[in-house]
Legacy VTK file of the C-alpha trace (Angstrom):
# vtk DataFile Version 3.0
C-alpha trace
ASCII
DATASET POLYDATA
POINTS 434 float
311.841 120.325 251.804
314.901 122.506 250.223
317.893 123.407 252.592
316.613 126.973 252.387
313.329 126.636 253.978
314.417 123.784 256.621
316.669 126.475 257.824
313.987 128.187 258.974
313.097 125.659 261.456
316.122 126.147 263.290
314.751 127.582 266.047
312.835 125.722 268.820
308.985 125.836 268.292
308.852 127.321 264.682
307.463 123.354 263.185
305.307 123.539 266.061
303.219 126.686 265.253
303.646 126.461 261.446
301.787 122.511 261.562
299.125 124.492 263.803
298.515 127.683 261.481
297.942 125.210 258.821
295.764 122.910 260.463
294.007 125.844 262.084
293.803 127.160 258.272
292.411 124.422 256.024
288.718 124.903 257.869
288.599 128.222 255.888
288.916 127.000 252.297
286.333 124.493 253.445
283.673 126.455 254.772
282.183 128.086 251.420
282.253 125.032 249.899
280.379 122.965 252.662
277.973 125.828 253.608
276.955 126.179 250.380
276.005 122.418 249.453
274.658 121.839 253.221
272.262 124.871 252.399
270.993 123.710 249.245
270.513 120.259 250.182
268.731 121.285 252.808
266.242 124.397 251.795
266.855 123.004 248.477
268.126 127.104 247.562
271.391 128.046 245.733
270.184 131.479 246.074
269.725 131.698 249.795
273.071 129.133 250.312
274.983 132.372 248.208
273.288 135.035 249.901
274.076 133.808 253.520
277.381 133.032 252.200
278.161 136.745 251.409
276.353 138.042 254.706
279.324 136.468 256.576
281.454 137.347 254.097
280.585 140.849 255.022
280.842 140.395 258.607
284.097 138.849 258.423
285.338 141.652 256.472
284.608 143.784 259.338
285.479 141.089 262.242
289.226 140.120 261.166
290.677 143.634 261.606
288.652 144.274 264.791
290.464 140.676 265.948
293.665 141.658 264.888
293.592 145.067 266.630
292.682 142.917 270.246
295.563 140.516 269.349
297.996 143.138 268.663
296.592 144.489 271.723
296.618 142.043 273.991
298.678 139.010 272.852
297.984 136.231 270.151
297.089 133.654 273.137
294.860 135.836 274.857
292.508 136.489 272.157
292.491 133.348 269.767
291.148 131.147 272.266
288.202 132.971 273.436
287.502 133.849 269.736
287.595 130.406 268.272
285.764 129.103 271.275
283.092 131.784 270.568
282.653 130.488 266.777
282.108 127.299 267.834
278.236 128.728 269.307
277.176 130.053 265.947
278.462 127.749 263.465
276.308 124.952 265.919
273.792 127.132 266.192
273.730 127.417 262.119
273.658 123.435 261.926
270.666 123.348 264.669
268.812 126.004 262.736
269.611 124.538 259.134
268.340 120.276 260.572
265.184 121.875 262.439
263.917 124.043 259.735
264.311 127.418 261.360
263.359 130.649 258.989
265.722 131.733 256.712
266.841 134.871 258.887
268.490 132.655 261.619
270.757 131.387 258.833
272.057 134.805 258.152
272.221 135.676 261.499
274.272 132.377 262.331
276.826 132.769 260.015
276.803 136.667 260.154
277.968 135.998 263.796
280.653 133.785 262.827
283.055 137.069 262.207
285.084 136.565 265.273
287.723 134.040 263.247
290.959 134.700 264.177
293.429 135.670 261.191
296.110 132.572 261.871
297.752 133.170 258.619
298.455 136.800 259.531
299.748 135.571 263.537
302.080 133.229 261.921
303.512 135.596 259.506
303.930 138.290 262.682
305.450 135.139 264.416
308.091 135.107 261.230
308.335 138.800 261.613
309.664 138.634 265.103
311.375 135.657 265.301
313.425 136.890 261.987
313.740 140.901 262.592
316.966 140.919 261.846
316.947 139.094 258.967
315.053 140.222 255.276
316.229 136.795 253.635
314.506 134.795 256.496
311.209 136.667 256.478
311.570 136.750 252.659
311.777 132.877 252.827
309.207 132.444 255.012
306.788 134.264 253.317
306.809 132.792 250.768
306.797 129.486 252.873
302.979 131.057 254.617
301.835 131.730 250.782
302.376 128.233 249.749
300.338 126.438 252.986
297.910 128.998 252.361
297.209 127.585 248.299
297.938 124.198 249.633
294.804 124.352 251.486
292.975 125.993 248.930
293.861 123.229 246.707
292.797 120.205 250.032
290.248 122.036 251.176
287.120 122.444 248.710
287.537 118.937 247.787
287.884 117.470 251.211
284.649 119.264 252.291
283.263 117.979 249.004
283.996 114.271 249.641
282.171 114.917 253.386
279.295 116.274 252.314
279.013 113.956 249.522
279.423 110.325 250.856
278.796 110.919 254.906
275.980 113.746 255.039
275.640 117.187 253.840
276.668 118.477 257.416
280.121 116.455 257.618
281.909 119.629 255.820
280.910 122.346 258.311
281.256 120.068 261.122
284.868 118.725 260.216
285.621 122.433 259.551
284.729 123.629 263.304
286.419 120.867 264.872
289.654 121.256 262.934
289.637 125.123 263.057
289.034 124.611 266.963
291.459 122.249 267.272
294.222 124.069 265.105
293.677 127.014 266.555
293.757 126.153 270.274
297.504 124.468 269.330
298.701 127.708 267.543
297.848 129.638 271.255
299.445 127.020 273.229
302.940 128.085 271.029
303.844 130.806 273.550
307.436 130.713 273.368
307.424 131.912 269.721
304.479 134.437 270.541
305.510 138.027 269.693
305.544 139.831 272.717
303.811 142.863 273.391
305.392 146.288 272.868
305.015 149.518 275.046
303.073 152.261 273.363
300.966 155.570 274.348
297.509 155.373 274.356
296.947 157.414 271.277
299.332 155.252 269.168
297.682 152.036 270.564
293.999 153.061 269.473
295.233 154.751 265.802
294.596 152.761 262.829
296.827 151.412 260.544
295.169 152.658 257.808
296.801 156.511 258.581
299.557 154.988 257.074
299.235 156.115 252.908
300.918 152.907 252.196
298.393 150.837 253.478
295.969 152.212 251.741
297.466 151.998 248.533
297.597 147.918 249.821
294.090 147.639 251.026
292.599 149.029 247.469
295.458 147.039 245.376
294.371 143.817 247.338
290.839 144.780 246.715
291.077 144.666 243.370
292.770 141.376 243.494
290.420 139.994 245.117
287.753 140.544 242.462
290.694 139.008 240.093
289.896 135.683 242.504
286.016 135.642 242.809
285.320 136.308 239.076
287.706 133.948 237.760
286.408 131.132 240.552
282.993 131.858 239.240
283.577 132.356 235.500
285.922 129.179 235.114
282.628 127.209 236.552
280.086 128.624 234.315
283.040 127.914 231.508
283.213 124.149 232.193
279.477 123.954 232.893
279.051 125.426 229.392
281.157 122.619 227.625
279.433 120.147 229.581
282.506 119.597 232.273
280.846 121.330 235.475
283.042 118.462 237.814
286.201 119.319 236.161
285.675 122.954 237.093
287.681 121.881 240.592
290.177 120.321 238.727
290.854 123.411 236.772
290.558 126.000 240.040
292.987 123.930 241.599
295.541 124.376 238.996
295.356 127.531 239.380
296.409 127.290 243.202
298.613 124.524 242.212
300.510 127.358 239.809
300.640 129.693 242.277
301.705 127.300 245.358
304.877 125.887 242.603
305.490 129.946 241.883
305.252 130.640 246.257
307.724 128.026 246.744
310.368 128.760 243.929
309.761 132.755 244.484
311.098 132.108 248.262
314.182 130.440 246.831
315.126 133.731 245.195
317.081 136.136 247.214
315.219 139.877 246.811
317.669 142.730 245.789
314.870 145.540 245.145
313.084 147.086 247.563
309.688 145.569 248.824
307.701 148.222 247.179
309.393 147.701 243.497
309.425 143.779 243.962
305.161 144.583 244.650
305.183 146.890 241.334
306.848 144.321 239.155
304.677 141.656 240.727
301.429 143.033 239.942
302.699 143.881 236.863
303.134 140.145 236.171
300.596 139.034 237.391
298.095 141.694 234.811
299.792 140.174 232.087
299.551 136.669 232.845
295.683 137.126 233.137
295.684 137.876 229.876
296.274 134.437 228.746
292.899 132.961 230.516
291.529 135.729 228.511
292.446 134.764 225.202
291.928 131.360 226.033
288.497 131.518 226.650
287.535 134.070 224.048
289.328 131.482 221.537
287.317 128.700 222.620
289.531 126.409 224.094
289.035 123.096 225.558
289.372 122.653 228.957
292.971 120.748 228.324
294.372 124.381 227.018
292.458 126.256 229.832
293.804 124.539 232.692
297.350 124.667 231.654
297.078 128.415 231.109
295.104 128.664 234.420
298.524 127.181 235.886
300.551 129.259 234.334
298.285 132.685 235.379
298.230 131.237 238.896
301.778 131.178 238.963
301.803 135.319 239.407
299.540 135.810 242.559
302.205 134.043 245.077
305.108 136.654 244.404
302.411 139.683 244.767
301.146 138.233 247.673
304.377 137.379 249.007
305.823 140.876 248.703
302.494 142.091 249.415
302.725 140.929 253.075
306.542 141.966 253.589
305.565 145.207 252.406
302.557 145.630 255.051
305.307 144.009 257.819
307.635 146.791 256.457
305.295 149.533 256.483
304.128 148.720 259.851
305.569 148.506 263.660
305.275 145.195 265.080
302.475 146.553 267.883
300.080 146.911 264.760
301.295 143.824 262.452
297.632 141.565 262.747
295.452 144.194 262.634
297.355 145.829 259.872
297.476 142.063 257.930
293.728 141.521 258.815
292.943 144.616 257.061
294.734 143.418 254.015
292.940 139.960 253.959
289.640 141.487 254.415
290.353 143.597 251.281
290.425 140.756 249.765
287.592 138.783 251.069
285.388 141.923 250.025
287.142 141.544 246.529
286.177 137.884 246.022
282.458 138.719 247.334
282.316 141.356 244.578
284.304 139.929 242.119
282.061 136.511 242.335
278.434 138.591 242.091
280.462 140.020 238.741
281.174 136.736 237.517
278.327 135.185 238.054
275.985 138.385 236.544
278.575 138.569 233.652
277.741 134.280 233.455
273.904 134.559 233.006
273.829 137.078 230.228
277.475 136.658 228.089
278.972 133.776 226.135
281.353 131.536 227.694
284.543 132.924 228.411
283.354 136.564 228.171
283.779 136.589 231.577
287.710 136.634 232.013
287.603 140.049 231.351
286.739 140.436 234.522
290.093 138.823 236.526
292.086 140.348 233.662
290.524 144.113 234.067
290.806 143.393 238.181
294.434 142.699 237.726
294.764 145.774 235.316
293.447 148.038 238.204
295.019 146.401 240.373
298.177 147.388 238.585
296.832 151.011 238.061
296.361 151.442 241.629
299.883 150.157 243.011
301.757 152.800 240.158
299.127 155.555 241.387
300.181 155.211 245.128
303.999 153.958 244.198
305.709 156.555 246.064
303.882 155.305 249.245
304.981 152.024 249.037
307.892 152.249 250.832
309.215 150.586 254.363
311.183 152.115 257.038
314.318 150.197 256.249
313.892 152.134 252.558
314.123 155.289 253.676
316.854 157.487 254.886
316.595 160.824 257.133
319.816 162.719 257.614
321.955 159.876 255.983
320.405 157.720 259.186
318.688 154.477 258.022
315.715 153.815 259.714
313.577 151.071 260.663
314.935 147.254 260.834
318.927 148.636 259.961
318.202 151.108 262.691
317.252 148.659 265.197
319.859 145.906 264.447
322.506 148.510 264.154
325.926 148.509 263.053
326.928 145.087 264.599
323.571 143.286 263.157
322.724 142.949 267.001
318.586 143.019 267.205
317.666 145.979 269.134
314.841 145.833 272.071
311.211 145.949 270.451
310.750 149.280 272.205
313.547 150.914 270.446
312.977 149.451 267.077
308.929 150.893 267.657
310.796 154.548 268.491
312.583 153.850 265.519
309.893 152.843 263.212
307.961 155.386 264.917
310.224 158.311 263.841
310.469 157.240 260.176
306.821 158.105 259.750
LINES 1 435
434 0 1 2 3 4 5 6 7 8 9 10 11 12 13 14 15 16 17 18 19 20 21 22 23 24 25 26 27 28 29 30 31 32 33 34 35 36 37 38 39 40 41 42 43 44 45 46 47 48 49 50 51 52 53 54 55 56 57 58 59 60 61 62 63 64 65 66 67 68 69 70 71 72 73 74 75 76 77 78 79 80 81 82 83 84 85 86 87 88 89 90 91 92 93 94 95 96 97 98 99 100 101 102 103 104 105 106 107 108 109 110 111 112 113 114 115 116 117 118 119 120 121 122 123 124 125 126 127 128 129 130 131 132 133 134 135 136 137 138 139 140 141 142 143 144 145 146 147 148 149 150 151 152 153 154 155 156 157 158 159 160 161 162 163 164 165 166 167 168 169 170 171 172 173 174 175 176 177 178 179 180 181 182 183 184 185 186 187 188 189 190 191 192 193 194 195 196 197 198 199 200 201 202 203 204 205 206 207 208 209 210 211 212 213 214 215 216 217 218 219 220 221 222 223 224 225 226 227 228 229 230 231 232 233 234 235 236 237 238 239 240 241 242 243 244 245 246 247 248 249 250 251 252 253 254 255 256 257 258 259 260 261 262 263 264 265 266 267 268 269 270 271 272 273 274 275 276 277 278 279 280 281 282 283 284 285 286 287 288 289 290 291 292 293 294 295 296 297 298 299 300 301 302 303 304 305 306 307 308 309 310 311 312 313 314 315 316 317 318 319 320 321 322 323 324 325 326 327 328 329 330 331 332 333 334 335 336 337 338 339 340 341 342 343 344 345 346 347 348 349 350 351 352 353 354 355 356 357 358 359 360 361 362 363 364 365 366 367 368 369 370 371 372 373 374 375 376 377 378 379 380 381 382 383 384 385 386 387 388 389 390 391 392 393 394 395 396 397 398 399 400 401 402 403 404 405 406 407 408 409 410 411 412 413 414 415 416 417 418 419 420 421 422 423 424 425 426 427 428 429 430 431 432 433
């Protein structure tokens, strides 16, 4: 690992929580996969398997902000364990119902109840937020650090769940899943020493929602949009293989395009940011519209799948830096009493995206040519673009702003001796700037 990220291990119990998000993480890129094939092996129905699929999609939409708004509530510890505990009685249930043949409607209402998931990607980056207040470059780093575990699973996990339910049985994916996620998660809790601790606030600050901040709303409908970039091009770089006779290479091609954007996550960290979150977000999306359009005219031209998948790498390569700056800018726009729910509210933006944005892809599949499709991820990322200009004066942090020639938010709260300030007076602070 670089110099630059080890130094963010520095401090005690940082390894120790990071190894435990990720573990706690893979399960997630391995769900879909495994529900899907145990489903169809089963009921011997692709169509049910997708349309349970996107009932808990739905549900989890709703379920990750109402977890975050508990954690930020009550502490990281205090709610991840009873929540992954309680996932553990659906997804068994879902298993029970799936071997002994139970109607179709248990399935949805199974996996529908499996929205209690707590968002460890979003903890750990509030973890990082804390632990490196004081410092831009750190959280910066790390980041981009939280971007690059999350497309390293993405890249493990599909195929790992495929070689379960493959060789050992068709319920080896979602099994391995719940154990790991368990597992994982219940380490992450035990981290208390690098927990963020809770912060004083009135009752009618405590119960508001993130979303009265404009800024996050320009986020939650920018990430939306990106997530129908990631659901039509999953689906429409599947039916593009499929088409040419290649359906098995279809992995090997969506994992370049995590591969591209895990290489992009890591390097991106590496750089030091000298614009403001909000601009770095602009010029991100920005890139990452007109790298889409290379998929585009790759697949409208016909290429073979040797020319898709390097341009696939190459496209991927612009969703870590948005996402990366993406997440600073929600840390920025937030106080640290609302940082999960506030995250969790981006990420489900996203999982509603990919729901849509694969029902697009696969409509766009059945009744276009091959290829036609990546106008989908490239008109996503063009609206996505569209959106983030429209609502550009919102997306600005605390530490951006000035108010009588005072600089708020983190500048504030370190002040002039780069001393951290007490989390109660950098909320005041933070507070005040809105």
């Amino acid at each position: 690992m670089p110099v630059s990220y080890r130094r963010l291990f520095a401090l005690p119990g940082t390894a120790a929580f990071t190894l435990a998000g990720l573990l706690g993480r893979l399960p997630l890129s391995m769900t879909g996969v495994s529900l899907v094939v145990l489903i169809s092996e089963r009921r011997g129905s692709y169509a049910l398997a997708g349309t349970v699929a996107a009932a808990g999609l739905a549900t989890g939409a709703i379920g990750l902000p109402l977890v975050g708004r508990l954690v930020d509530r009550y502490g990281q510890a205090r709610v991840t364990v009873p929540a992954v505990l309680y996932n553990a009685l659906p997804l068994t249930g879902l298993l029970l119902c799936v071997r002994l043949g139970a109607p179709d409607w248990t399935l949805y209402a199974c996996w529908a109840a499996c929205a209690g998931t707590p968002n460890l990607g979003g903890m750990a980056r509030s973890r990082w937020a804390h632990l490196y207040r004081a410092d831009p470059a750190a959280r910066h780093l790390a980041n981009s650090l939280e971007q690059a575990l999350d497309e390293l699973c993405f890249m493990a996990g599909p195929v790992l769940a495929l070689l379960l339910c493959t060789t050992v049985a068709p319920e080896a994916g979602l099994i391995t899943a719940g154990v790991l996620g368990t597992a994982g998660a219940l380490l992450f809790a035990a981290q208390r020493r690098t927990e963020p601790p809770l912060t004083a606030a009135t009752a009618r600050e405590r119960h508001g929602s993130p979303l009265r901040v404009p800024g996050l709303r320009v986020m939650l409908l920018t990430f939306l949009a990106t997530g129908v970039l990631f659901g039509s091009l999953e689906v429409t770089t599947l039916a593009y293989a499929d088409a040419l006779g290649q359906k098995p290479l279809a992995g090997v091609l969506l994992g370049l395009v995590a591969g591209g954007s895990c290489v992009a996550g890591l390097v991106f960290g590496l750089l030091r940011p000298r614009r403001a979150a909000g601009t770095r977000f602009l010029l991100g999306v920005a890139a990452m519209a007109g790298l889409l359009l290379l998929p585009l005219a790759a697949g409208l031209g016909g290429a073979g799948l040797g020319m898709l998948g390097a341009v696939l790498f190459v496209a991927g390569s612009g969703t870590a830096p948005t996402m990366v700056t993406g997440m600073t800018l929600v840390q920025e726009l937030l106080p640290q009493r609302q940082l999960n729910e506030g995250m969790a509210v981006a990420v489900s933006g996203i999982v509603v995206g990919i729901s849509a944005g694969a029902a697009l892809g696969g409509t766009v599949a059945e009744h276009a040519a091959p290829g036609t499709g990546y106008w989908l991820p490239a008109g996503a990322a063009a609206l996505a673009l569209l959106i983030a200009l429209a609502g550009r004066r919102h997306l600005r942090g605390p530490r951006d702003r000035t108010a009588g020639g005072t600089v708020t938010g983190t500048a504030a709260a370190t002040g002039s001796a780069g001393t951290v300030g007490t989390p109660e007076s950098r909320e005041r602070t933070v507070g005040a700037a809105r």
